[in-house]
C-alpha positions as CSV (number, residue, x, y, z in Angstrom):
1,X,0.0,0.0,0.0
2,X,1.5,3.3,-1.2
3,X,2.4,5.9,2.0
4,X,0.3,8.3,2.6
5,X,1.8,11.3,1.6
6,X,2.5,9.5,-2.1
7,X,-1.4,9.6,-2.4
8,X,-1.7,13.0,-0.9
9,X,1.1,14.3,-3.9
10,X,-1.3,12.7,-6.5
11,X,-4.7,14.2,-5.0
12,X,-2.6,17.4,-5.2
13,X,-2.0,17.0,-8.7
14,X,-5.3,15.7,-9.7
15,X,-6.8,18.4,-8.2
16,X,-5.2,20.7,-10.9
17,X,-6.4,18.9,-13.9
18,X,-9.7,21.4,-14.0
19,X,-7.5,24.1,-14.2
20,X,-5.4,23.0,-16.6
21,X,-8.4,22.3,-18.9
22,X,-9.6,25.7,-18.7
23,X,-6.0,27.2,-19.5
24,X,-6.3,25.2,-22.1
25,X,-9.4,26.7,-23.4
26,X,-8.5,30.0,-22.5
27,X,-5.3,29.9,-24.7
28,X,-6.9,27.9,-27.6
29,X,-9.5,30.7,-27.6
30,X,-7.3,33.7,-27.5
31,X,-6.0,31.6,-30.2
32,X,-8.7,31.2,-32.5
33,X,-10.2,34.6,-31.8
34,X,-6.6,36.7,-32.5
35,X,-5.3,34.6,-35.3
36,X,-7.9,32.7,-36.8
37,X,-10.8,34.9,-36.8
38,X,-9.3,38.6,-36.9
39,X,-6.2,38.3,-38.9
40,X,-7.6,35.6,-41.2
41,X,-11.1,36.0,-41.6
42,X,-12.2,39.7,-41.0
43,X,-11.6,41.7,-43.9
44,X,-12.0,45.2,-42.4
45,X,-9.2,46.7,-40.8
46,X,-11.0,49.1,-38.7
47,X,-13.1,46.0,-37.2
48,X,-10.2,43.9,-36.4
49,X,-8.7,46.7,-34.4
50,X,-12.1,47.0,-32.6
51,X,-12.2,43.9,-31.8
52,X,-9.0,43.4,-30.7
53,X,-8.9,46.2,-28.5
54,X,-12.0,45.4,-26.3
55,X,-11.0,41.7,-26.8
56,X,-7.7,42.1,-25.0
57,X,-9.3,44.3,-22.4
58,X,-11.4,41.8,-21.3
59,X,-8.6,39.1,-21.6
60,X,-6.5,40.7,-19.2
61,X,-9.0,41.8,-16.4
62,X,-10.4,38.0,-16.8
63,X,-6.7,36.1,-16.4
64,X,-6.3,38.7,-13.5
65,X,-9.1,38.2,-11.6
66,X,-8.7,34.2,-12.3
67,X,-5.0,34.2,-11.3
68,X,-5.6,36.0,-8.2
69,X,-9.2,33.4,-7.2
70,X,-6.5,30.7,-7.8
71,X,-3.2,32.0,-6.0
72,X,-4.5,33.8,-3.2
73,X,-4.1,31.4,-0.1
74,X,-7.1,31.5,1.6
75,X,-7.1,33.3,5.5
76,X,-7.1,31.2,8.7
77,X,-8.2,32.2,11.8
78,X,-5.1,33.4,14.4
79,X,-3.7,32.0,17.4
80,X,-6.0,34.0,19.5
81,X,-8.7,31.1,18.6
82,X,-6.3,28.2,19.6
83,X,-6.7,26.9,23.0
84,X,-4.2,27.3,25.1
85,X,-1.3,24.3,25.9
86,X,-2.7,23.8,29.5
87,X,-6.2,24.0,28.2
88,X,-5.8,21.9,25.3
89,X,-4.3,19.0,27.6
90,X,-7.1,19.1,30.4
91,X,-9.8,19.0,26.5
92,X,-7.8,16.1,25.6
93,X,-8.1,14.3,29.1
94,X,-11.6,14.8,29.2
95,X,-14.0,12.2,28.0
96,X,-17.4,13.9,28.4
97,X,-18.7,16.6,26.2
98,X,-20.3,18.9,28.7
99,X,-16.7,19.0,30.5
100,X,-14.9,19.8,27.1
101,X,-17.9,22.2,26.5
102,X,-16.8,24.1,29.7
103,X,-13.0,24.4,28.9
104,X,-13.9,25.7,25.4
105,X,-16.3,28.4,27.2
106,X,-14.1,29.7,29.2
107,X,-11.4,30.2,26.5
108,X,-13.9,31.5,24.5
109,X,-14.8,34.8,27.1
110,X,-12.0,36.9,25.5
111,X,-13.2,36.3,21.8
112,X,-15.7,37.9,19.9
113,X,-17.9,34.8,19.2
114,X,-21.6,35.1,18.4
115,X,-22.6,32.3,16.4
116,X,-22.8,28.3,18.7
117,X,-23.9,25.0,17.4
118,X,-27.3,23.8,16.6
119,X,-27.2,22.6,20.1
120,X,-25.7,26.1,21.2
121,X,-22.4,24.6,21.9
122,X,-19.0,26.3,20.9
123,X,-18.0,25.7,17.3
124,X,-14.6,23.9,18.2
125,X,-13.0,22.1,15.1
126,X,-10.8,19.0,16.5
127,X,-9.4,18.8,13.3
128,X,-7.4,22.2,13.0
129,X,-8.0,22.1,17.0
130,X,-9.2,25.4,17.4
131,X,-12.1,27.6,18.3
132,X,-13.9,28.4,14.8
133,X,-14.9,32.0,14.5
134,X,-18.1,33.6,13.1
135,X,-18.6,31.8,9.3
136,X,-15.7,29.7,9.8
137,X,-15.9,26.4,8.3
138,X,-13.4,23.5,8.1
139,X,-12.5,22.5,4.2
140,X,-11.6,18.8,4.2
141,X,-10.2,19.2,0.5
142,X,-7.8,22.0,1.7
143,X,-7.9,20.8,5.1
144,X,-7.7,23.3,7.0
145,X,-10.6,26.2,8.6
146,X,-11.3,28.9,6.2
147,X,-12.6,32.3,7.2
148,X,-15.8,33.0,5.8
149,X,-15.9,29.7,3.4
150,X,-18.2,29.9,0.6
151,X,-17.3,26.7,-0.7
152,X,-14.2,24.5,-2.4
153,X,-14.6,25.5,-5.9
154,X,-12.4,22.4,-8.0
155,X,-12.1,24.9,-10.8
156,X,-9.8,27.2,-9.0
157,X,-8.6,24.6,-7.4
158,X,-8.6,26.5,-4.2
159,X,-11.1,27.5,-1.2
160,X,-13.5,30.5,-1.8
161,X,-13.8,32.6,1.3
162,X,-13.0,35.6,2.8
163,X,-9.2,36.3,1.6
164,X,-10.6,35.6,-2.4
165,X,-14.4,36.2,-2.4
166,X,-14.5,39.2,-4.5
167,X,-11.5,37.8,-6.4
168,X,-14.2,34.8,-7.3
169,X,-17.2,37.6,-8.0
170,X,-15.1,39.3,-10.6
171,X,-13.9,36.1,-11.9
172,X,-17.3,34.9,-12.8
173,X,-18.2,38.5,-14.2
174,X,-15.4,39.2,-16.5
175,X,-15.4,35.6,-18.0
176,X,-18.8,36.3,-18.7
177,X,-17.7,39.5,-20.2
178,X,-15.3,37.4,-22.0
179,X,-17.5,34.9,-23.4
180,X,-20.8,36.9,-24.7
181,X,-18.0,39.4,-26.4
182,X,-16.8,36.4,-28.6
183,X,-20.5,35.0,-29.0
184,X,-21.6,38.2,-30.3
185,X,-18.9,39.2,-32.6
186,X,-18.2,36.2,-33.8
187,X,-22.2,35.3,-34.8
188,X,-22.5,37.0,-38.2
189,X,-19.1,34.9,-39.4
190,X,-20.5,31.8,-37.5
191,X,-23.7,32.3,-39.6
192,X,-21.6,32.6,-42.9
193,X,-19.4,29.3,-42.0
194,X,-22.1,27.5,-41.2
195,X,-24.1,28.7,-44.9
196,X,-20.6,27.9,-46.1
197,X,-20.7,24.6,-44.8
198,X,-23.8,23.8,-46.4
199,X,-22.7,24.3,-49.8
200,X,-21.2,21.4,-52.2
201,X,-18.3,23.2,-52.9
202,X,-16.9,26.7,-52.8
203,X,-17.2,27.5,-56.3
204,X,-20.9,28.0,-55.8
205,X,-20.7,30.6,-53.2
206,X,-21.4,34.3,-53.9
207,X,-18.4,36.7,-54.3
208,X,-19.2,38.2,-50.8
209,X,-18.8,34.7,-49.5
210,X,-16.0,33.6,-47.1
211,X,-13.8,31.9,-48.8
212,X,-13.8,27.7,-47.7
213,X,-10.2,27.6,-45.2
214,X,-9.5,26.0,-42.0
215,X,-10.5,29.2,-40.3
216,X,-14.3,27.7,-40.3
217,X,-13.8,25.3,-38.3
218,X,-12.4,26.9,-35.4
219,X,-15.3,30.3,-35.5
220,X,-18.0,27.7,-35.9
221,X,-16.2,25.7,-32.6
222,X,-15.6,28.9,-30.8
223,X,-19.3,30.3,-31.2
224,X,-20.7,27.2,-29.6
225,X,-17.8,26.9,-26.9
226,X,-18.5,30.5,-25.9
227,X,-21.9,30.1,-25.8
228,X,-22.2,26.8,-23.4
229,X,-19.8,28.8,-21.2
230,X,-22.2,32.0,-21.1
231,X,-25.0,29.9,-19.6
232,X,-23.7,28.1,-17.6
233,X,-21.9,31.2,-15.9
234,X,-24.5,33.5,-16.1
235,X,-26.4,31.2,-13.7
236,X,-23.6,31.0,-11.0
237,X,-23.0,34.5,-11.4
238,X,-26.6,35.6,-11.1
239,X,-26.8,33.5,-7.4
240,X,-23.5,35.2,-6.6
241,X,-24.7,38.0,-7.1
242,X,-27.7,37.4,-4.9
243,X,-26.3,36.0,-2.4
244,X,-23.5,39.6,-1.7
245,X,-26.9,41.4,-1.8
246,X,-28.7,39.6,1.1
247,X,-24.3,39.2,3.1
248,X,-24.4,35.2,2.9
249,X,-22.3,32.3,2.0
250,X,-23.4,29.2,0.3
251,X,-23.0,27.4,3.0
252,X,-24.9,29.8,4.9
253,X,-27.5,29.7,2.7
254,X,-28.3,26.3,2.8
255,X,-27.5,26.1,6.9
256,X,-28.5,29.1,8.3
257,X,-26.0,30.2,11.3
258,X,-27.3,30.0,14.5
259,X,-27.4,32.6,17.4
260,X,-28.5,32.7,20.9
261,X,-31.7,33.7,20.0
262,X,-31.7,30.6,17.6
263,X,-31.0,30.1,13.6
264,X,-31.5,33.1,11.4
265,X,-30.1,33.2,7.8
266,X,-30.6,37.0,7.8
267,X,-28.3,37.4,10.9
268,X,-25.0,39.2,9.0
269,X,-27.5,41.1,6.8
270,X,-27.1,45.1,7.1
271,X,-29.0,46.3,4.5
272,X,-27.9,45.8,0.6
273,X,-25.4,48.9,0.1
274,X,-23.6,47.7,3.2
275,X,-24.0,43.9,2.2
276,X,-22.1,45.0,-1.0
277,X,-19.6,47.0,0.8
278,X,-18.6,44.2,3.0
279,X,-17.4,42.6,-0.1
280,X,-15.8,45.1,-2.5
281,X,-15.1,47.6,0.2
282,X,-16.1,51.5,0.6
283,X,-14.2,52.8,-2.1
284,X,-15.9,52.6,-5.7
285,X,-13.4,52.8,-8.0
286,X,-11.6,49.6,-6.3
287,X,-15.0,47.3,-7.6
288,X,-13.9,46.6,-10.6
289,X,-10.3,45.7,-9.8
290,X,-8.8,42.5,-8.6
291,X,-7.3,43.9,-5.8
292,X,-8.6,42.8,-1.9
293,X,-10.7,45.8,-0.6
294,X,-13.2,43.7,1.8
295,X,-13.6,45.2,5.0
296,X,-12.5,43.6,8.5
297,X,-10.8,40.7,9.1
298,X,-12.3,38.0,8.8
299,X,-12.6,36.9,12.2
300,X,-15.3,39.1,13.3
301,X,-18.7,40.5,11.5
302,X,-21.2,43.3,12.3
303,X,-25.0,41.2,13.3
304,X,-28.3,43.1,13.6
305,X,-29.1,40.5,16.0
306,X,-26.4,41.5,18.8
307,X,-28.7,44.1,20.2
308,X,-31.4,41.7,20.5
309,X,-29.6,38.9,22.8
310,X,-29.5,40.5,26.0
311,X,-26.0,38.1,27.0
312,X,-24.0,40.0,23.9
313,X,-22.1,42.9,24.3
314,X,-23.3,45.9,22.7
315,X,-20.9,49.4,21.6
316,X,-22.3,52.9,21.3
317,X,-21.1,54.1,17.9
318,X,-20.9,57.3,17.4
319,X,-21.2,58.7,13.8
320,X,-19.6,61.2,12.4
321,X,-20.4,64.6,11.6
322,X,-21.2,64.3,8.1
323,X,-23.2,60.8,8.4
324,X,-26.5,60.5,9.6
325,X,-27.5,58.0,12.5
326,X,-29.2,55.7,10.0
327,X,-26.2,55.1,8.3
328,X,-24.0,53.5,11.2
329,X,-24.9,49.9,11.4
330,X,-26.6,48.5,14.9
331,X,-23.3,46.5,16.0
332,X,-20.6,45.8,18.4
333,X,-18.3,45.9,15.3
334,X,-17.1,48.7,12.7
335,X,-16.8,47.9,9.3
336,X,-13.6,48.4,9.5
337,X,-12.4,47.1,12.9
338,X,-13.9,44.0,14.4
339,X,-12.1,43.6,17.6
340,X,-12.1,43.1,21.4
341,X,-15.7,42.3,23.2
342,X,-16.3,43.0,26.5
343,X,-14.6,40.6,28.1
344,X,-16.5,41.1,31.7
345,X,-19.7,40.7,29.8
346,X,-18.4,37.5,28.7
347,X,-17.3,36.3,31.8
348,X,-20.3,37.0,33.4
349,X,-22.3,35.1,30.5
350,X,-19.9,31.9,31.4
351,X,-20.8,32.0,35.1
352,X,-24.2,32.0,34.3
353,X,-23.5,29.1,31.7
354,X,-21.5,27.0,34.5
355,X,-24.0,28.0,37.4
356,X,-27.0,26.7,35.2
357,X,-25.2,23.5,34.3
358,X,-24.3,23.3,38.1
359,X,-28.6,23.4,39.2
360,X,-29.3,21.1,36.2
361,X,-27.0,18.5,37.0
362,X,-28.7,17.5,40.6
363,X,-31.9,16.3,38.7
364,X,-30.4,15.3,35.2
365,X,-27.6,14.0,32.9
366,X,-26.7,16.9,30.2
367,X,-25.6,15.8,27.0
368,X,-24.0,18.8,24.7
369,X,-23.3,17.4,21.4
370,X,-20.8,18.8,19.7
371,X,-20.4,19.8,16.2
372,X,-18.4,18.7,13.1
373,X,-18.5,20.4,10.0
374,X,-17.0,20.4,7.3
């Protein structure tokens, strides 16, 4: 039996065989579109500079944004969410869950947690052996706890989360960009290949006919390659796309995260302009642009439902002179600095947590079940 890093080295380069097949139909297109279609077929030469222009405009911001999805490693939460070594020896000594649940709470009153378990339990991954923050979820094909996981996308080859989120948005966008600029410009010479090909024989084709060469065979190919593409982006786009607007993942969406007050899919929702801003940032003219201009950190988000459980902490914000109250979210957080809860609060919600544990174990056994996720 081969060891077990051998088969970890060929999963590894497995895994990159998706990518390789769309850099392979990324250059056969450029390709076909520069070569065969502009310099061969088009006989203008005021459309084939057109058409090259916007073509390589859209090229370029589509490799970007695709390079950076790929290559950008994704964030893990920091030390402050590991459990300390004396902690983490007494978690590993104990054998039943509503001790471990106790250890993990009271490492857990200095951290800004808000989301528990379906059973209200501390999010605790045994795998990566730390705390998981808010929208934290463990990837068992990166293997490892991503902040704010969307999902493993096999086509990138790499974790979508918080670090390469908007990376991903304008990935999707501009290779559908990309793929409806070749569909339409390339549909009227499509149209006259594909009359072409119906024809006996070249000789019988009207002077304004394109003449019969091998340059038919790739327009006709690259028409119905770019138009496959188009739909089936266009689809994951458009739930993207909805899914920024309302501030949730796709794992969120089909799990909704759970608060103290229970589950609530709408919890991280602040309103759409500030859903969108949590994304591609404050600034406007960074939207368009690969480059990372999400706000926070990744370890902490603003909630509308912190004011509404009476055991979180709540922060006065104060907004500034030229805002208006309406515009400051209703959170413990900024938008740009999610840090430090009270930490008296939290201790206070512990001792509450212990004491009713204490009362409730006289008359019966507690089971907390702990959660694994993936």
């Amino acid at each position: 039996m081969a060891p077990t890093h051998v088969l970890r080295c060929c999963q590894r380069g497995l895994a990159w065989i998706p990518v390789i097949f769309i850099a392979l139909v990324v250059c056969w297109s450029y390709y076909a579109y520069v070569v065969e279609l502009c310099i061969f077929t088009i006989p203008s030469i005021g459309e084939k500079i057109v058409y090259l222009i916007f073509f390589h405009l859209s090229f370029i911001m589509f490799v970007w944004s695709y390079w950076k999805t790929i290559f950008t490693k994704p964030a893990n939460p920091s030390k402050e969410f590991c459990l300390p070594k004396a902690e983490k020896e007494r978690y590993e000594k104990e054998e039943r869950p509503e001790s471990q649940q106790e250890i993990l709470w009271r490492v857990a009153t200095s951290l800004p947690l808000y989301t528990r378990t379906g059973a209200g339990a501390i999010r605790y991954c045994d795998r990566c052996q730390v705390i998981k923050p808010d929208r934290c979820h463990h990837c068992s094909a990166c293997d490892m706890c991503v902040l704010k996981m969307d999902h493993h996308c096999p086509w990138v080859n790499n974790c979508v989360g918080f670090s390469n989120y908007k990376f991903f948005i304008l990935f999707l966008a501009y290779s559908l960009v990309y793929c409806l600029f070749i569909a339409a410009t390339v549909l009227q010479y499509f149209i006259k290949f594909w009359t072409l090909c119906r024809r006996k024989s070249a000789e019988n084709c009207p002077k304004n006919e394109l003449p019969d060469t091998h340059a038919k065979f790739h327009v006709l190919f690259l028409f119905f390659v770019a138009a496959m593409f188009c739909i089936s982006i266009l689809s994951l786009f458009s739930y993207h796309l909805w899914l920024v607007g309302k501030n949730r993942s796709t794992i969120e969406a089909f799990r909704a995260p759970v608060f103290r007050m229970g589950s609530d899919k709408n919890g991280f929702s602040l309103g759409f302009r500030k859903n969108i801003a949590q994304v591609f940032g404050d600034q406007k003219k960074y939207w368009l642009l690969p480059v990372f201009t999400s706000q926070g950190d990744g370890l902490t988000f603003p909630t509308r439902l912190v004011n509404a459980d009476v055991e979180q902490a709540t922060v006065t914000l104060h907004p500034e002179p030229d805002k208006s109250a309406a515009d400051v979210p209703a959170s413990p957080l900024s938008d740009s600095q999610n840090r430090l809860l009270s930490n008296e609060q939290h201790a206070n919600n512990v001792g509450d947590h212990l004491a009713d544990n204490a009362l409730k174990s006289d008359s019966e056994t507690i089971t907390i079940s702990m959660e694994s996720e993936s």
